[in-house]
N, C-alpha and C positions, 0 to 999 in steps of 0.2 A: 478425476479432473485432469484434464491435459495441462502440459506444462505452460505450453504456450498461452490458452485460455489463462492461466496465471497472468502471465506476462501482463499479457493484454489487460487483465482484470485489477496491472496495480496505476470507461466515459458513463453516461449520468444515467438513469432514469428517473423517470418524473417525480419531483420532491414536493412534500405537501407539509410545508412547515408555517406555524402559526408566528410572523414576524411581521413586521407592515414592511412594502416595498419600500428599497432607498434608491434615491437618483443618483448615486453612481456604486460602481462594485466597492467590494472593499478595499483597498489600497494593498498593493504587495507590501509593501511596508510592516504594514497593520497584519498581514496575513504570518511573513518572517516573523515579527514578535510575539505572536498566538504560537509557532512551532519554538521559539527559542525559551520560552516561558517553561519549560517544565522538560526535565530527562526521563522519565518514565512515563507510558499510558498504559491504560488498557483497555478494550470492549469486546463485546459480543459480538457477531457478524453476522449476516445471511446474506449469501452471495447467489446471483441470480447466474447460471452457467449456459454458454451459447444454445444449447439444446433446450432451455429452458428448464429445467432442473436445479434442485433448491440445494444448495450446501448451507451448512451451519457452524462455526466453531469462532476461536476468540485470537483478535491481533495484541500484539504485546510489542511495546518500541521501549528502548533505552539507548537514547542518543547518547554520545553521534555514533550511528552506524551498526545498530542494535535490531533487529523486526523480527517477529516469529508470531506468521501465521500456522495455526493449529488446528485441524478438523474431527469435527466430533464424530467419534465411534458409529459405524462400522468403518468408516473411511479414514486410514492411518495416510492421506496425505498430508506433506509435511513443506514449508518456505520459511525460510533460516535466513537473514542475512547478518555475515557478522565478518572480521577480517578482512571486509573489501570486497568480499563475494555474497552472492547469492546463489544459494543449497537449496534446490525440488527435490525433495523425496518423492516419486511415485509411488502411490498405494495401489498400485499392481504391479511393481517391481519389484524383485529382492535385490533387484543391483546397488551400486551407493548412489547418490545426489546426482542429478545435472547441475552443473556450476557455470556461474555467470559471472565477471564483472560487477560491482555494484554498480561503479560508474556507468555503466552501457542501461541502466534500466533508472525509468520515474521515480524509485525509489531512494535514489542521490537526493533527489532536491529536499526529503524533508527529514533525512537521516543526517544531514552536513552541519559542522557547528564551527561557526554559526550557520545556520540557513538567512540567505541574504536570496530573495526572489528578485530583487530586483536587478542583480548581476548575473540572472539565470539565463543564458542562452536560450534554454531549452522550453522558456514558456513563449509559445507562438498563441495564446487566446487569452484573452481575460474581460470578460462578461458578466453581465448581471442581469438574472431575469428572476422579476418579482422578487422577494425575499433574496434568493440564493444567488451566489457569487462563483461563478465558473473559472478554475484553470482550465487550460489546455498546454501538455507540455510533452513536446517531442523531442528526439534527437536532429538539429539541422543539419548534421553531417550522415545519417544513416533514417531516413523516414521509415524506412524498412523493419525499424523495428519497429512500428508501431505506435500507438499515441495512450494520453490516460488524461482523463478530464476529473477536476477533481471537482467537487461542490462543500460550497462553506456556507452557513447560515451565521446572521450580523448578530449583533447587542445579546449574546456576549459572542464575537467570531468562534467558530467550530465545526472541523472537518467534522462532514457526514455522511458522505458517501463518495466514490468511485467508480468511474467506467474506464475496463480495459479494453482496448480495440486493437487482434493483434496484424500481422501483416498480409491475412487474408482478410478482413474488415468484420470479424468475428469478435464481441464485444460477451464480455465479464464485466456485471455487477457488482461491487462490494457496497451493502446498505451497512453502517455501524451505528450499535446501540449506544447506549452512555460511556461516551468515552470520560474513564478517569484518570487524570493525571496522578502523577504525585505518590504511585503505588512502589511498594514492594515487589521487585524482579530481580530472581537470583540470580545469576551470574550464567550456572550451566546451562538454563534456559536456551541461551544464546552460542554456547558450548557445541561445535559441531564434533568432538569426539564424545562426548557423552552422548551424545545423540547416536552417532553408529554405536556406539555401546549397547547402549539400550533398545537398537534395532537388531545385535546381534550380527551387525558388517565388519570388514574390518577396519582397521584405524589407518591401516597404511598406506599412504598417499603421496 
């Protein structure tokens, strides 16, 4: 998986959720207190990748400032955020991480504690079609990086998917299964030297 397809992949495809339509989206408000409700989640994922090509493996969050997506065997790609950065392992590289920013990526707005959307800059969309409740949330000072539309389904609110779109207009799907809060997540999970460790890189940086 390329890195940027990441990026890009943290806008929507079509959702077929069994909810009755509401007349208006869900309130940012309502949305912040669904992310501020619980320090740990987890689920299963299947990401649809520009090529159209299926990946599979599980996101893990423990806010604030906590992500670690994980892909399932054969594929040792790796996305870490944790100290304020965001770590790509490429699973065709034996080099260490591409590192990011957190701040510079969509993944600030729901890792921040508190997450308060409606002080958010960076959500330029907030729509509602049938059931499901649309972000759209870019940088206004850099569009260049790209955008990531998120989708929430209402009674009871719950992220369920993601589309990345990155700055050639190249879009990554994240579909998530049952997200559970409220889990068990150790600590090294989110550990970027256990991680070279266990990759066998080195630590020194």
């Amino acid at each position: 998986m390329k890195r940027r397809s990441f990026l890009a992949a943290l806008t929507l495809a079509p959702m077929a959720l069994a909810a009755p339509a509401a007349a208006q989206p869900i309130p940012l408000a309502e949305i912040s207190r669904y992310f501020n409700s619980f320090l740990t989640a987890q689920a299963d994922f299947t990401q649809i990748n520009p090529d159209g090509t299926l990946s599979t493996g599980r996101l893990m969050i423990r806010r604030p400032g906590r992500i670690r997506f994980e892909y399932d065997a054969p594929d040792r790609t790796l996305v870490l955020a944790s100290a304020g950065s965001v770590f790509i392992f490429d699973a065709r590289s034996n080099a260490g991480p591409t590192t990011y920013p957190l701040s510079r990526t969509p993944l600030a707005l729901i890792l921040d504690d508190p997450v308060n959307l409606d002080r958010a800059d960076m959500i330029v969309g907030h729509t509602q079609d049938g059931p499901v409740t649309t972000l759209v949330a870019q940088d206004p000072d850099h569009p260049e990086y790209g955008s990531i539309r998120l989708a929430f389904s209402a009674n009871p609110t719950e992220l369920r998917q993601w589309v990345v779109a990155d700055d050639t207009g190249q879009e990554t799907t994240v579909i998530l299964g049952t997200f559970r809060t409220g889990v068990t997540l150790g600590s090294l999970l989110f550990n970027l030297d256990a991680e070279l460790q266990r990759r066998g890189l080195s630590t020194n940086r």
